[in-house]
N, C-alpha and C positions, 0 to 999 in steps of 0.2 A: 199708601202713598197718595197724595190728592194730585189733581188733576195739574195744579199749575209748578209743583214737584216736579212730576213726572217731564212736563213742556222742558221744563230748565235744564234738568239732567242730559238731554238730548246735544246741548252746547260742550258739553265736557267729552272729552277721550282719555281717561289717564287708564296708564295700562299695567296698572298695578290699583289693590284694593287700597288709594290713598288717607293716610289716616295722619295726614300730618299737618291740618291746614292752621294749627297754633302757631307752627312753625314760618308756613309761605302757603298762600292759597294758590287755586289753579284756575285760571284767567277762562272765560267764556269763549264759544266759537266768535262772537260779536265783537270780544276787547281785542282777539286776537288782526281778524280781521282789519279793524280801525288802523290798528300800529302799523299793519302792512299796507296801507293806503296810504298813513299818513310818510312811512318811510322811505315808499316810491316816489311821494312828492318832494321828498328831503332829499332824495339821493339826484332827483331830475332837474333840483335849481328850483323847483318851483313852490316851494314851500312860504307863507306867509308865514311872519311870527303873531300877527292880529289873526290870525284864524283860529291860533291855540287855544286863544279868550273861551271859543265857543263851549268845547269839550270841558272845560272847567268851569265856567260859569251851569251848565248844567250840571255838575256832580255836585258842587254846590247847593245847588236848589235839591237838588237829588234825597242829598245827607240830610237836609234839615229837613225834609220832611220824615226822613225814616228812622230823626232822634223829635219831630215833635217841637222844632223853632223855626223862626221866621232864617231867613237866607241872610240880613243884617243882621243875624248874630253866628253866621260861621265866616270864620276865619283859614285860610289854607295855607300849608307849608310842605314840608316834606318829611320832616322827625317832631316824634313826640316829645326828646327831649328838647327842644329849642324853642315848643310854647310851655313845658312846665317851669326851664329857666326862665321865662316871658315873667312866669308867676313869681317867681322864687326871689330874680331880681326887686321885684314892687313889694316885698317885704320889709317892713318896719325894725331898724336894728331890736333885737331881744326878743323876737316871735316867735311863737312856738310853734311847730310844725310837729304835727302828728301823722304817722306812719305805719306799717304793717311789718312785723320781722318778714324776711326774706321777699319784700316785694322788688318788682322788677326795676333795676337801676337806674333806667330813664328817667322814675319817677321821685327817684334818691338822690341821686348823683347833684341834680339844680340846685337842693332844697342842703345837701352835706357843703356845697361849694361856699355858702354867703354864710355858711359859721365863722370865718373869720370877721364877719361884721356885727358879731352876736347874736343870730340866727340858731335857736335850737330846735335838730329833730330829734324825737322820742319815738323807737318804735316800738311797738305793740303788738298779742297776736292777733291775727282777724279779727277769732271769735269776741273780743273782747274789746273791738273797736272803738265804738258808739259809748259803749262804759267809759272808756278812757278821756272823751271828750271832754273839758274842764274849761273854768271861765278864760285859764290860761293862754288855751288852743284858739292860735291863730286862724289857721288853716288845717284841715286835714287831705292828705294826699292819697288816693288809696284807685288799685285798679278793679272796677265789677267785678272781672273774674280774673284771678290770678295764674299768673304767665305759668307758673312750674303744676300747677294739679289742678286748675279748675277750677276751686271754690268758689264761691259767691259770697260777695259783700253781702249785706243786709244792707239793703238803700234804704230803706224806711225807717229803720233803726237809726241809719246814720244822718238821713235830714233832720229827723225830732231832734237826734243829740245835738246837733250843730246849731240850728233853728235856737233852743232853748239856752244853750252855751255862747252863742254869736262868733259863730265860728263859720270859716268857709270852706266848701271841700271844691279839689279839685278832683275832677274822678277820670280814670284812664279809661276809654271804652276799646282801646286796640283790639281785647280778647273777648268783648261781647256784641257790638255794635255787628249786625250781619244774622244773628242768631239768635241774640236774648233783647227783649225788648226793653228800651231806654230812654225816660222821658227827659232829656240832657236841661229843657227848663228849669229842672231842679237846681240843679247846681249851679254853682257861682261860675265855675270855668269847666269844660270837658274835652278830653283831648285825645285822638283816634287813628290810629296809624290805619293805612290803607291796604298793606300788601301781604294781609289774611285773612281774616274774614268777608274781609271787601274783593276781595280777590281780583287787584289791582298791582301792576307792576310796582316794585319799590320806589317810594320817593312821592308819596301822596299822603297829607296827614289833615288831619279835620279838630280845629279849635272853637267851640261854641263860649262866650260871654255873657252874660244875663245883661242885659241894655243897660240898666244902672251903675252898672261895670265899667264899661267901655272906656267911659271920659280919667276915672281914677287908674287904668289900668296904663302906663308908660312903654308907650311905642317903641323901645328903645332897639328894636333890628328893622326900624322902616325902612325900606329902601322906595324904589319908583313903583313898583307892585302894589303898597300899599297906597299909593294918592289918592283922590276924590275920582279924576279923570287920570287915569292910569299913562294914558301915552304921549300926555304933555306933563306928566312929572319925571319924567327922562331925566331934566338938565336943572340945576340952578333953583337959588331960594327963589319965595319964603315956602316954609312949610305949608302944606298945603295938600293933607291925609286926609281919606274916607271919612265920614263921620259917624258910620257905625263900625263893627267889626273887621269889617274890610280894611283896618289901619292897620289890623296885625297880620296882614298877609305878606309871606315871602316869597318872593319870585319865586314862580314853579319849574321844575322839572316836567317841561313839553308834553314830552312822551308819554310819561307816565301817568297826566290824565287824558291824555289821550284812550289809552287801554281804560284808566277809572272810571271815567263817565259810563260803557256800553254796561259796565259791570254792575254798578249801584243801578243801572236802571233794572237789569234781569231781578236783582235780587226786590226791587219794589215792583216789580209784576209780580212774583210770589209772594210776596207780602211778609212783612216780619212774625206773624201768626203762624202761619204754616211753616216758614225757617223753624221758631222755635220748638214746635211740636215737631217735628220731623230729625231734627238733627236730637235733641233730646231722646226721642223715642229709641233712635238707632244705639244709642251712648246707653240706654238702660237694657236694649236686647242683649249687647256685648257683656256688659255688666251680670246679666241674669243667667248667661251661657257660662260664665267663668264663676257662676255662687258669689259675685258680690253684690251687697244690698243696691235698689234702684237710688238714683241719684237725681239733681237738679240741673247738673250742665252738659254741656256737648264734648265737657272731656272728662278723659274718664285719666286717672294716675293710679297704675299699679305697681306693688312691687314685686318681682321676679325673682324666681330660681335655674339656673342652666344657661346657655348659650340662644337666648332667644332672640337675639338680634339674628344670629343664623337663621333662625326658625323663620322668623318674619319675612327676613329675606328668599327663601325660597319658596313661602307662601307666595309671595309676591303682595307683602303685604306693606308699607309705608309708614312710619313710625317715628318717635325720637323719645331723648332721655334728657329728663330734666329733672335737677336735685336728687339725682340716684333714683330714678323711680319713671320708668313708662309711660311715656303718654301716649295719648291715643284720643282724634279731635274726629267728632261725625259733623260734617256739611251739609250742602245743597243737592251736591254728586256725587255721596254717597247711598248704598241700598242697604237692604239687612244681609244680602248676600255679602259685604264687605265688612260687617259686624260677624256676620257667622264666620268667615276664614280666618279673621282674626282671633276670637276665641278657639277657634279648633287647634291653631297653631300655637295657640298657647295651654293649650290643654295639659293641667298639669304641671304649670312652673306657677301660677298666680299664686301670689302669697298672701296677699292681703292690698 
């Protein structure tokens, strides 16, 4: 465990070996702290709604350094569905939209809605992605690592295909951004839910634009959040938006980066290097204590025999089931001692 590991761990108390951060991550002593400060201010009258700016304006700068863009090119909300619809809507009737069978609905749901205006998706299996890509493919929509078992896209695979197809991907970083390194410049749009791997209250999401984007890309949920000077586009025409990315920002939920900002800052003192190697590392201890092959992500999906949700539970171990099948996600706050009880507790039901 290195040094700046070890520092961050110190923030966290969960009192069970937490293995579910796919699910909902676990907030820092820092974020926690914040909400309570800014809560007593809320509760005592004296809360400013221009002081909330600040906490968001840093998470912002925060994120775009720890996907690798400038701060004009994120954008904030609070669901990832609502910037992939952003995308889905700015679609040319007859586009084709390419997809992953069983990816996460967020990323489905936008892209299934404008088929009534002759919008087609085509899904595909992962492995098989980047193949599928044709002059035809508009867009491809696909999340880095996939919500129900973890896998990993092939990003490299899929920018040549696109790149060489002229095609544009929108890529989900909800279940990577925090632990797998992500240089979101690639892509045309990226978009990043905050209240897992970020380990930020719900209601925080992160939209990055490639700058040549911006101006074709149609604002069409602006409200006053998005304006050039935010607190005199309150009332009354003309239009009169951000002129980079900051057109597609929806009004925030206060709170909630409130708690985000203290969070993306811990995890950029640990740096995305050691997230990756560390939570990886733990995901292939788990993996090598239960005989399955070492793997590439921070989750691991098994399939089960017996009553192991019992089992877990009295391990005191934290978990969920996704697509019939186990998951189990290593973090920031977790050790190998939380790897090891997990496989002891499963000792003997792992199936594969």
């Amino acid at each position: 465990m290195t040094e700046s590991i070890a520092a961050a761990r110190v923030e966290f108390a969960p009192e069970v070996a937490y293995l579910d951060t796919a699910s909902l991550g676990l907030p820092p002593r820092r974020s926690i702290e914040a909400l309570r400060a800014a809560q007593d201010l809320w509760c005592a009258g004296r809360a400013d709604a221009r002081t909330y700016d600040e906490p968001l304006t840093d998470a912002r700068a925060t994120y775009a350094a720890l996907v690798g863009v400038e701060q004009s090119a994120v954008a904030v909300g609070s669901q990832v569905s609502v910037f992939a619809g952003l995308v889905a809507a700015g679609l040319p009737a007859g586009a084709e939209v390419l997809t992953t069978s069983g990816e996460f609905t967020s990323m489905v749901f936008p892209f299934l809605a404008q088929t009534v205006r002759g919008v087609r998706v085509r899904e595909v299996p992962l492995e098989h992605l980047a193949d599928e890509i044709t002059r035809r493919t508009t867009l491809v929509a696909v999340s880095a690592v996939q919500s129900a078992d973890g896998r990993l896209a092939d990003l490299d695979a899929l920018c040549d295909a696109a790149a060489t197809n002229h095609a544009r991907v929108l890529l989900d970083t909800t279940q990577a951004t925090g632990w797998l390194p992500v240089d979101a410049g690639r892509f045309a749009f990226t978009v990043g839910g905050g209240y897992k791997w970020l380990l930020a209250p719900r209601g925080t999401c992160f939209f990055t634009v490639q700058p040549d984007l911006v101006d074709g890309l149609l604002p069409h949920a602006a409200g006053w959040y998005a304006g050039e000077d935010r607190w005199s586009s309150i009332y009354g025409g003309p239009l009169r938006l951000a002129g980079d990315a900051r057109r597609f920002d929806v009004s925030p939920a206060w709170l909630s980066w409130v708690g985000q900002a203290p969070s993306l800052e811990l995890l950029a003192e640990v740096g995305v290097g050691a997230l990756h190697e560390h939570a990886v590392g733990l995901a292939n201890r788990f993996r090598a204590a239960v005989d399955l092959p070492a793997g590439d992500s921070a989750i691991v999906s098994v399939a089960t025999s017996g009553d192991v949700g019992g089992q877990l539970l009295r391990a005191g171990v934290a978990a969920s089931v996704r697509a019939g099948r186990l998951r189990l996600a290593f973090h920031v706050y977790n050790s190998a001692d939380d790897a090891d009880r997990a496989a002891e507790a499963l000792a003997g039901h792992v199936a594969g």
